[in-house]
Structures are given as C-alpha cells and as structure tokens.
C-alpha positions in Angstrom: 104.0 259.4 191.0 103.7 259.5 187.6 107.0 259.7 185.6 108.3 259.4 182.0 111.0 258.3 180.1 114.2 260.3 180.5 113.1 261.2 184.0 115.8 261.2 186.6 115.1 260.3 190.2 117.8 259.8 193.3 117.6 257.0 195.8 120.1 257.0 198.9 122.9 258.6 197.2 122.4 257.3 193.5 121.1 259.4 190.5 118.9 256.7 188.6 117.8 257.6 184.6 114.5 255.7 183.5 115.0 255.2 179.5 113.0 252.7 177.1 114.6 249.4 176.4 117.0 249.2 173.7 116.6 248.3 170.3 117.8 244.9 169.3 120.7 245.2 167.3 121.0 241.1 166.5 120.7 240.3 162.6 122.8 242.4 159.9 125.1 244.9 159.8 125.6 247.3 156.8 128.5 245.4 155.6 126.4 242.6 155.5 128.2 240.4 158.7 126.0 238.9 161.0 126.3 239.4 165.4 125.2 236.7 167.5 124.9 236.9 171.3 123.1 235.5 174.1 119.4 235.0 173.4 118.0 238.2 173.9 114.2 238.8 176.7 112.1 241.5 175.5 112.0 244.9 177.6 109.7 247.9 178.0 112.1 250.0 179.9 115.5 250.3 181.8 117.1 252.0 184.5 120.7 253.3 184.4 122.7 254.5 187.3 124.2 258.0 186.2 127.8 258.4 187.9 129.3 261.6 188.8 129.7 263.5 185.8 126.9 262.2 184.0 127.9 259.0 182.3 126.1 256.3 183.1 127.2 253.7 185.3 125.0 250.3 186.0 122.1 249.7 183.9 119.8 246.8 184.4 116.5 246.2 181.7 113.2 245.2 183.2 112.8 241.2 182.6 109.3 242.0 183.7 107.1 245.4 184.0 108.9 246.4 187.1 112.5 247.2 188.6 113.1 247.2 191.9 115.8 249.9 193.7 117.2 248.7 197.3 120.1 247.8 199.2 119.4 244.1 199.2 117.3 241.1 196.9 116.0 243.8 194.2 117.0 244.3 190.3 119.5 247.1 191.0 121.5 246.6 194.8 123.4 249.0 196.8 124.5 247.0 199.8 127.3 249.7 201.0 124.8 252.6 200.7 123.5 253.1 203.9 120.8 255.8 202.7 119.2 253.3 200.6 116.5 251.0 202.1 116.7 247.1 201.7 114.0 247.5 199.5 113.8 251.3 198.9 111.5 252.0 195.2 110.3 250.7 192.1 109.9 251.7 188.8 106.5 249.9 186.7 105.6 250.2 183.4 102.0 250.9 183.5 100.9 251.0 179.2 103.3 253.5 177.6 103.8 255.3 181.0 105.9 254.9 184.1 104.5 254.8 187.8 107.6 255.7 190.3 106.7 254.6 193.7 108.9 254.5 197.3 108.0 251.8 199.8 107.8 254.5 203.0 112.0 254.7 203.4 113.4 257.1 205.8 115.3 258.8 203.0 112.3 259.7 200.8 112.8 258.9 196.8 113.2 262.3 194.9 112.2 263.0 191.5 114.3 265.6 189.2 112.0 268.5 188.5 112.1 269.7 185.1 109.9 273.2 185.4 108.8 275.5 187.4 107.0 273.1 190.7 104.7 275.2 193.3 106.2 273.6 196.4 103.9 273.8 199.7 104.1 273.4 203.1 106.1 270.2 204.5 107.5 269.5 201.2 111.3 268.7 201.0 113.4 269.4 198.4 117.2 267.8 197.6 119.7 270.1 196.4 122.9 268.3 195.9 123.8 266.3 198.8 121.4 268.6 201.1 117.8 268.3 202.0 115.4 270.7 202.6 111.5 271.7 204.0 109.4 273.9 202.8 107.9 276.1 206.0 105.5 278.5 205.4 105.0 281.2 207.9 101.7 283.4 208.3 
C-alpha cells in the first residue's frame, strides 16, 4: 500500500513511524563553533520504532531506497519477537512517496488509519494487542 510520511504501521508487536531523513546538522553553529562526526550517507527516509508511550525507541535511516522490518538479516531486527517474520515488510521510497509492502507473514502488517476507512468483508482490524474480522451477515 501506499503510505506517507508520518504514517505509523505495527509489525509483530512493534509500532514503526516512517519520517523523512534528517537534516544534516554538520557545518556551523550560531555561535560560530564547528561539529564534526562520522562522514555522513545521504537518506530519503527513516523508520523509528515508537516505544510504549510514544517516544521513540530504534531508528535506523535508509542507506538505500528501502528498509527492511524482520526478525533476522534486515535493516531493523527483532529476533525475540516471535510475531514478527524473519523477514516480515519493507518500506521503499518510490519518488516523493512511500510504498509499504508485507512479504505474506502469518501476522499480517497493519497500517494506522487516520479517517474514517469503509472496512468490508474478511478484512481484519488491530485494536491494541487484539485482532479482528470484519463478517458481514445478509
């Protein structure tokens, strides 16, 4: 699916924020001292783990136009989450857009819904730690 910046989407048990790459804050300050650190790659986007509570916990930047979400050999790994596939979903920047996209887990990948959705039949929807289908009766 097609997803945004800000967008919010949960994996396994983790909350996962997609957010544009920082801006580089190397060179001058205002009182005129310089910052060094290690040699900075260029980034479209990130992803940032958001912890209970809201803060945000792990965030990894995109060396490339993809991050990958799993439990093992991907940009952001959960190895004790047993939800979470070994190689669960990826986030690629396609232009100025994002393309969210789960690689047929058990679990399912669930995007945070912002307005009012139409939901249909078979649909599931997570609320909190539950899960549930939409069943339409005639």
């Amino acid at each position: 699916v097609e997803v945004a910046a800000g967008d919010q989407f949960m994996a396994g048990d983790q909350v996962f924020r997609i957010d544009l790459a920082p801006i580089a804050s190397d060179g001058v300050d205002q009182e005129g001292t310089y910052f060094y650190s290690s040699p900075k790659f260029t980034s479209t986007f990130r992803i940032s783990q958001i912890l209970i509570g809201g803060v945000a916990g792990m965030t990894v930047c995109a060396r490339g136009h993809s991050l990958g979400v799993g439990r093992e050999d991907c940009d952001l790994n959960f190895p004790l989450d047993t939800y979470i596939s070994p190689r669960h979903c990826t986030v690629e920047a396609i232009g100025n857009k994002f393309r969210l996209t789960d690689h047929d887990t058990l679990n399912g990948t669930y995007l945070r819904i912002k307005t009012e959705t139409q939901l249909g039949q078979g649909d599931y929807v997570a609320i909190g730690r539950k899960l549930m289908r939409v069943e339409l009766s005639a």
